[in-house]
Backbone bond lengths (Angstrom), bond angles and torsions (degrees), N, CA, C in turn:
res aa  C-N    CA-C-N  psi(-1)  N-CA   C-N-CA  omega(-1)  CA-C   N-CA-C  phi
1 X - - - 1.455 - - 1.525 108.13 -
2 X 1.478 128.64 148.29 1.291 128.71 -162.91 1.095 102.51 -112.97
3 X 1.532 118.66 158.49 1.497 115.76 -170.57 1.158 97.72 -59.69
4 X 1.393 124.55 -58.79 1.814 122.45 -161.19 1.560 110.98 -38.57
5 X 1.670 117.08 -41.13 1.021 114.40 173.97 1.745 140.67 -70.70
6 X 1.800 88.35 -4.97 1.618 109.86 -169.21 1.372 98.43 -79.62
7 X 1.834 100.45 -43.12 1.913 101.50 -166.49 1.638 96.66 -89.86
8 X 1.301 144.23 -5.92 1.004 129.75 162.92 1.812 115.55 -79.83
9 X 0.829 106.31 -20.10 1.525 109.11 168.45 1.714 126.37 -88.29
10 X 1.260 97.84 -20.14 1.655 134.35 161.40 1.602 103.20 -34.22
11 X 2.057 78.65 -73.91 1.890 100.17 -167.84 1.459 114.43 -64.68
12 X 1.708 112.83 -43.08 1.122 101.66 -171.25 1.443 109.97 -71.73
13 X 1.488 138.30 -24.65 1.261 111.78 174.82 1.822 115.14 -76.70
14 X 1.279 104.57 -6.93 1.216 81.66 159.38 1.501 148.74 -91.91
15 X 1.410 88.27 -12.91 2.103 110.51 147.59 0.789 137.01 -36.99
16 X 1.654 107.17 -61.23 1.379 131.92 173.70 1.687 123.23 -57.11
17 X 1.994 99.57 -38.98 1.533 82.30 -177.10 1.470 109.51 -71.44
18 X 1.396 116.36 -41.10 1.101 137.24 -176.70 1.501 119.57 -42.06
19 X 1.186 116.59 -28.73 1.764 131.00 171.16 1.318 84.56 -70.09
20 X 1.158 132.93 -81.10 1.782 152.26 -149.72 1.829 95.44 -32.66
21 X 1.617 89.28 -56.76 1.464 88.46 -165.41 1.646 117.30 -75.53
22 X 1.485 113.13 -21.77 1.381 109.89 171.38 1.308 106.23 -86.70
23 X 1.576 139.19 -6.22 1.531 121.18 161.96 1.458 110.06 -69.96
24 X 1.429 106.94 -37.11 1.407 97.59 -164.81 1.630 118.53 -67.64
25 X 1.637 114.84 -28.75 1.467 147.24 158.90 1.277 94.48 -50.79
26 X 1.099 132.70 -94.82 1.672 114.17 166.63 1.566 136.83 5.70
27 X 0.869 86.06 -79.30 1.976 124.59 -167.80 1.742 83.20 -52.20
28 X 1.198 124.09 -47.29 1.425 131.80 -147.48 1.663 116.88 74.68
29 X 1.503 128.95 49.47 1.266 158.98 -161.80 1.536 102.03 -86.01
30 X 0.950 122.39 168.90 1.821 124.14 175.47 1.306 102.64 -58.23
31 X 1.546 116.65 135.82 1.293 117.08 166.44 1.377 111.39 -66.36
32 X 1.249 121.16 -55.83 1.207 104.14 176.88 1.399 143.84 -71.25
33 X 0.990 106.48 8.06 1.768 112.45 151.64 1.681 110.73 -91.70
34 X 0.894 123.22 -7.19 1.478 122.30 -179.04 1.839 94.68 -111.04
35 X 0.939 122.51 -6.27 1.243 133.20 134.32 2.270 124.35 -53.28
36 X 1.375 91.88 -60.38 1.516 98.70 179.48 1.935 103.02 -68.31
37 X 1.024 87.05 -38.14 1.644 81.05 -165.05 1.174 108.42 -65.02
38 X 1.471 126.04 -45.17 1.461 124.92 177.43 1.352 121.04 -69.23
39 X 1.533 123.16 -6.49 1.796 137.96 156.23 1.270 100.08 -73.91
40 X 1.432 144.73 -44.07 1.347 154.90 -176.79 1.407 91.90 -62.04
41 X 1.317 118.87 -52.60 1.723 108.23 -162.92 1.508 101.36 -58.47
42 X 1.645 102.53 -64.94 1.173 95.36 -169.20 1.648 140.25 -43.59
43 X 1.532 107.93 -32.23 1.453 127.80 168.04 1.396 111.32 -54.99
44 X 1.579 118.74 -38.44 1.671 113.49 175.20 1.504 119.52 -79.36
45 X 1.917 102.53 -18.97 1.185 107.01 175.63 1.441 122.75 -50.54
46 X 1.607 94.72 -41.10 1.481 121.73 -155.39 1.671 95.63 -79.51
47 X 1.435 121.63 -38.87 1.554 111.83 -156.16 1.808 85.00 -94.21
48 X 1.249 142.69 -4.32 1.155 128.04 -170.96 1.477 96.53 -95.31
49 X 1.386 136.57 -26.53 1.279 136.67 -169.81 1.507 90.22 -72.05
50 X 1.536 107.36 -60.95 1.385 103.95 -178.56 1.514 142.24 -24.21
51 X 1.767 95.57 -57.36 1.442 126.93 172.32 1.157 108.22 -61.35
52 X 1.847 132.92 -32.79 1.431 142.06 167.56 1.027 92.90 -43.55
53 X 1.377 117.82 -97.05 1.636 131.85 -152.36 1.846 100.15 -63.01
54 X 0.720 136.37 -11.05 1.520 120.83 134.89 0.892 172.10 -176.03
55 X 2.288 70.59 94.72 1.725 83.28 144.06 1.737 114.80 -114.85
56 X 1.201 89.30 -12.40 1.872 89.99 158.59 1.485 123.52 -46.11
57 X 1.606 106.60 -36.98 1.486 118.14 -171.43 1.720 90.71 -89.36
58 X 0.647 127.94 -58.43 1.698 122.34 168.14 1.211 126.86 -18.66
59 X 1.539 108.80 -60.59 1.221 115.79 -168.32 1.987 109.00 -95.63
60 X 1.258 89.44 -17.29 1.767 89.65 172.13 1.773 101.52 -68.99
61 X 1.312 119.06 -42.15 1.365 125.36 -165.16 1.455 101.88 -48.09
């Protein structure tokens, strides 16, 4: 699997949760799962930045 495909799979789950949690915010859904989901985002936020920088550092090497 290629990096391009690692950080594109990165982003889209972080889209995806991120829809989840504003439908459910929407919908008027349990707060507290629209609570979890937006802790979920942030955690993919965090490992996709990660996975960014390297493969920036990867490919600069």
């Amino acid at each position: 699997m290629s990096s391009n495909t690692l950080v594109l799979l990165a982003c889209v789950a972080v889209a995806v949760v991120l829809l989840l949690g504003l439908v459910n915010m929407m919908r008027g859904g349990s707060a507290n799962v629209s609570q979890k989901l937006m802790r979920l985002r942030v955690l993919l936020q965090f490992l996709a930045i990660v996975l960014i920088m390297g493969v920036v550092w990867w490919r600069s090497a």
